[in-house]
Every structure is written in structure tokens, then in C-alpha cells.
N, C-alpha and C positions, 0 to 999 in steps of 0.2 A: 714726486715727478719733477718737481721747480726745485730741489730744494729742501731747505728744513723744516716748511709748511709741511702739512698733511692734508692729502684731500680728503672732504666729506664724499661719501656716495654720489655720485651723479645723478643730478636729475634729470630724467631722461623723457621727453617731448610727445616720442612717440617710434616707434620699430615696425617694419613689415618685413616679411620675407617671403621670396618666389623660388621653390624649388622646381626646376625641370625637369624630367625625365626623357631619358635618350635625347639628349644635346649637349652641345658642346660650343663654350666659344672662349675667346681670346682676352683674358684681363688684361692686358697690358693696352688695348685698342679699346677697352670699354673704361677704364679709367681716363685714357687720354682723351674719349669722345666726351666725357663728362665735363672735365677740361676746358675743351677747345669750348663747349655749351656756355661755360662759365666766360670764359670771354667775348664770345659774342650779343653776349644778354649786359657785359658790363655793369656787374656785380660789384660793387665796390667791397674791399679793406675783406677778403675773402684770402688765405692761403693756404695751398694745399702742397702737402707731402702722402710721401707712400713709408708705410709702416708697419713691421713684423709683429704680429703678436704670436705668443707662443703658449701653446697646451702647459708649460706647466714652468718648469727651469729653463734657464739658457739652452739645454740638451737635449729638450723638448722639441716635435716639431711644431714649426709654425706656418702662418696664413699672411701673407700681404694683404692690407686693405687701403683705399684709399680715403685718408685723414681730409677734409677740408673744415676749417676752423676761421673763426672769426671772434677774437676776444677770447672769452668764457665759451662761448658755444662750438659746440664741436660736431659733425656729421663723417661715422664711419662709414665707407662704403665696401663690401664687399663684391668680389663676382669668383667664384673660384671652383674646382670641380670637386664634387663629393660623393663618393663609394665610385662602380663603375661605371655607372652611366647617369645618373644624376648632375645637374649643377644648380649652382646656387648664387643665388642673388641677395643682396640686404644692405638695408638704410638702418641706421639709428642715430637721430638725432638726440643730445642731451649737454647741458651747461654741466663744466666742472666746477665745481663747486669746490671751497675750500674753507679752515679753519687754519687759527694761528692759537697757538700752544702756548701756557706761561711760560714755560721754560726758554722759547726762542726769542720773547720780547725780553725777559731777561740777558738772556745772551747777545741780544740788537744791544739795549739800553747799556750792559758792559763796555762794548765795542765804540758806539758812541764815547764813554766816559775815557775810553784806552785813549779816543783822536783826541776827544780836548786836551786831556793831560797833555800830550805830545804836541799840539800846538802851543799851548803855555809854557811846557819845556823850552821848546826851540824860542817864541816867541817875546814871553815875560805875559803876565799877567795884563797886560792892558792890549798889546797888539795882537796877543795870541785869543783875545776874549773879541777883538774885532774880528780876526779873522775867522774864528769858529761861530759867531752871528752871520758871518755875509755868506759863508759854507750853507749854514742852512735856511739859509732868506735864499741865495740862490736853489735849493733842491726845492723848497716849496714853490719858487716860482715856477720850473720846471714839471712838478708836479699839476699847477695851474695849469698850464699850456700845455700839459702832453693832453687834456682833454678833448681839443680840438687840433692835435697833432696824431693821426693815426698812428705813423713806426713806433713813435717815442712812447704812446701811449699803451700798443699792444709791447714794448721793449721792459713797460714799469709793471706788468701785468705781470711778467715770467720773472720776474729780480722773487728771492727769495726776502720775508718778511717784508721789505720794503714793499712789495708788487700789494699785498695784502693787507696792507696799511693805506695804502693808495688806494686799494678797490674799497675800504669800507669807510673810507674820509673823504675823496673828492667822484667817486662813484657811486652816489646812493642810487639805490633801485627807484625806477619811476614808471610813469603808464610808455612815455615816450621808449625810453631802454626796452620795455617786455614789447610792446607794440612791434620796433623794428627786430625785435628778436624772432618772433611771431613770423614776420615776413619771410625773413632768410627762410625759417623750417619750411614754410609752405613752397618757398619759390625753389627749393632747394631741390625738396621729396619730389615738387612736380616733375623737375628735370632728370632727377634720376630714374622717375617710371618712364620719362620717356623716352629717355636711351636704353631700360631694361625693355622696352617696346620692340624696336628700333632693331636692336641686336638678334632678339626674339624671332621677329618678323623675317630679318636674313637671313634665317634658320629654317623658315615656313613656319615657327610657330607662332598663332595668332591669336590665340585664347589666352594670354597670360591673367594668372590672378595674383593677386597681390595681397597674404595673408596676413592681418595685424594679427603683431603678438596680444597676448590675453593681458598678460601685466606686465605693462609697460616699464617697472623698476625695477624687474630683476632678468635673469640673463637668459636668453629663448632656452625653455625647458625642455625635457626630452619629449614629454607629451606634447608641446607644441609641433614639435620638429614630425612626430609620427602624423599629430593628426592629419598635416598637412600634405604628408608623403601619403598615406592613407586616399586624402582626396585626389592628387594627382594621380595613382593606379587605379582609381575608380572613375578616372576619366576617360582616361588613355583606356582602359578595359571596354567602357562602353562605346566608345570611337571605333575602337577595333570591331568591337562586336558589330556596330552599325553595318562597318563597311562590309564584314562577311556575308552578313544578311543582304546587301546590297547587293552585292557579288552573286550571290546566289538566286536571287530573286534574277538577275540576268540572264544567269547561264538558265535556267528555268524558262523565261519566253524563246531563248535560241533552242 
């Protein structure tokens, strides 16, 4: 995705999804209500983009969701319609996770050895060996600093090999890192239920449920997907049914 890293699977926090039946709304007005949420709660070092993912090849169709991301952690959001009268709603929060390869620290450490050569060429051995020390006393110091410098620091995160030398040398994991990571997901998911509420609600509908998937680390199964549809026609079914009995129980005292 960055690069010549490879990511490991994702781990992933936690997913729900709200399937509707016979509704309908606007993703483009529910990603940006999400948005506009996100700014008026002042949410720090948060960014979000809209992103295609696709059924299979380039060729493939695919779904816009909307990305918000902070560091390592990331929150897909989707809202999109499905079959004819279905829509669908879903959160999935999970930190990308990543792994560095022998072969690319080989190929960093090459690269390195190509610069110094080529400063010792140009330079001579004594100014070209100053200058490739103060080269890397300046990266470490940046490296230093990009910790409490957000851009620079989400900037060193996406550099290939370099981002992943940084995240496991002046990034270690600590209670403080998972704590405020902790936060985002909670403070995140809540705003998303409450604009999947919100949206819902201008709809008239007011029952929304919001179904966790079963296992959180792999991708919503088909049997999740049914059981869920399964519940919502066994809703709407006995709704409907109430009100005919209603209806009838009326027209019965007139």
C-alpha cells in the first residue's frame, strides 16, 4: 500500500452493520454530515478521504467509503444501497499494521551505501564522511521531532522502509498510544451511530439496530450478512402484521 513494506492483516477493533429495508439515502450528505461532526467536536490530527474499493480487479465494480484515519488507525465508513431496496450502513475500525522484509532493509542499507560512495566521490574522504554524518544526525533529529510534530510525523509513517524503521525505533507501543487509540474508536463509532440515527430518523425510521459482526478479524461473512437481513424481514413482517390487526380491529368497532 506505502510501498515496498508489506502489510500484516489488520487488526481490527471492532465492525457493526445496519442493514435497512425499503430505505433509501444520500452518501454523499452522510459522509459529509460525518465530517462536518468531526469538526465541530474538534477532533484533533484525524483525516479523511473517500475511497473506491473494488469487488475484485480494476474491472470490478466497486463501493466509495468513507476513509478517516489517524496514524496507524483507520475507520471505514460505509452508507451505500444494496439489492433493491435494501441499504447499508458500516463502521470498521482497525490499525494497519505492517512488517519490513529482509530483502528491503537490504535494499535501504544498499542505497545508503550507493549515497555515501557518491558523497566521498564528489567530496574526498574526509568532507564527504562529514557530510554523510551531519545527513544522518540531521534525519535522526527529524525523526526526534517529527514525534511531536503531527504532518511530519503522520509524513515518516507513509515513507516506505524508512516510515517502518521509525514506527519501531522512536514509536514503541505504550498504555498512553493504545489508551488514546481507545478513544478515537469509541469517540468515532459513537458519531457514526449518531448520524446513522439521524439519517434514519429523516426517513421515519426509528428502530435502528446496529449488528456486531461475530468475528471481528475477518471480513462480514455471508452468514452474518443473512442473519441480519433475516432479522430485519422478521421485523418489518411483524410491524406489518401489527398494523393489519390494527387496522382491522378498527374497521371491526365501525
Amino acid at each position: 500500500m506505502f510501498g515496498l513494506f508489506k502489510r500484516k492483516r489488520p487488526h481490527v477493533y471492532s465492525q457493526w452493520i445496519t442493514p435497512l429495508l425499503e430505505f433509501s439515502s444520500d452518501t454523499a450528505k452522510f459522509y459529509e454530515a460525518i465530517e462536518e461532526g468531526f469538526k465541530a467536536w474538534q477532533l484533533p490530527e484525524l483525516v479523511t478521504e473517500r475511497i473506491i474499493y473494488k469487488d475484485g480487479s480494476f474491472l470490478s465494480p466497486g463501493r466509495e467509503y468513507l476513509r478517516v484515519r489517524r496514524e496507524s488507525l483507520v475507520f471505514d465508513i460505509v452508507s451505500a444501497k444494496f439489492g433493491a431496496s435494501w441499504w447499508w450502513f458500516s463502521c470498521r475500525s482497525s490499525v494497519l499494521q505492517r512488517s519490513l522484509r529482509g530483502w528491503e532493509i537490504i535494499v535501504f542499507l544498499a542505497a545508503v551505501g550507493a549515497f555515501a560512495a557518491s558523497y566521498i566521490y564528489t567530496f574526498g574522504p574526509v568532507i564527504g564522511g562529514v557530510a554523510l554524518a551531519s545527513t544522518l544526525l540531521m534525519l535522526l533529529t527529524v525523526m526526534v521531532a517529527a514525534r511531536s510534530w503531527n504532518g511530519l510525523d503522520d509524513l515518516l509513517l507513509r515513507l516506505p522502509v524508512i516510515g517502518a524503521l521509525y514506527e519501531a525505533v522512536f514509536r514503541a507501543e505504550s498504555y498512553y498510544r493504545d489508551d488514546t487509540r481507545r478513544m478515537y474508536v469509541s469517540v468515532v463509532d459513537y458519531l457514526v451511530r449518531e448520524k446513522v440515527r439521524e439519517f434514519a430518523a429523516a426517513a421515519g425510521v426509528n428502530d435502528v439496530q446496529f449488528h456486531q459482526v461475530s468475528d471481528i478479524q475477518q471480513i462480514t461473512t455471508f452468514t452474518d450478512r443473512m442473519t441480519s437481513f433475516a432479522d430485519m424481514v422478521v421485523e418489518k413482517a411483524a410491524e406489518k402484521a401489527g398494523q393489519a390487526v390494527e387496522h382491522i380491529a378498527k374497521a371491526s368497532k365501525i
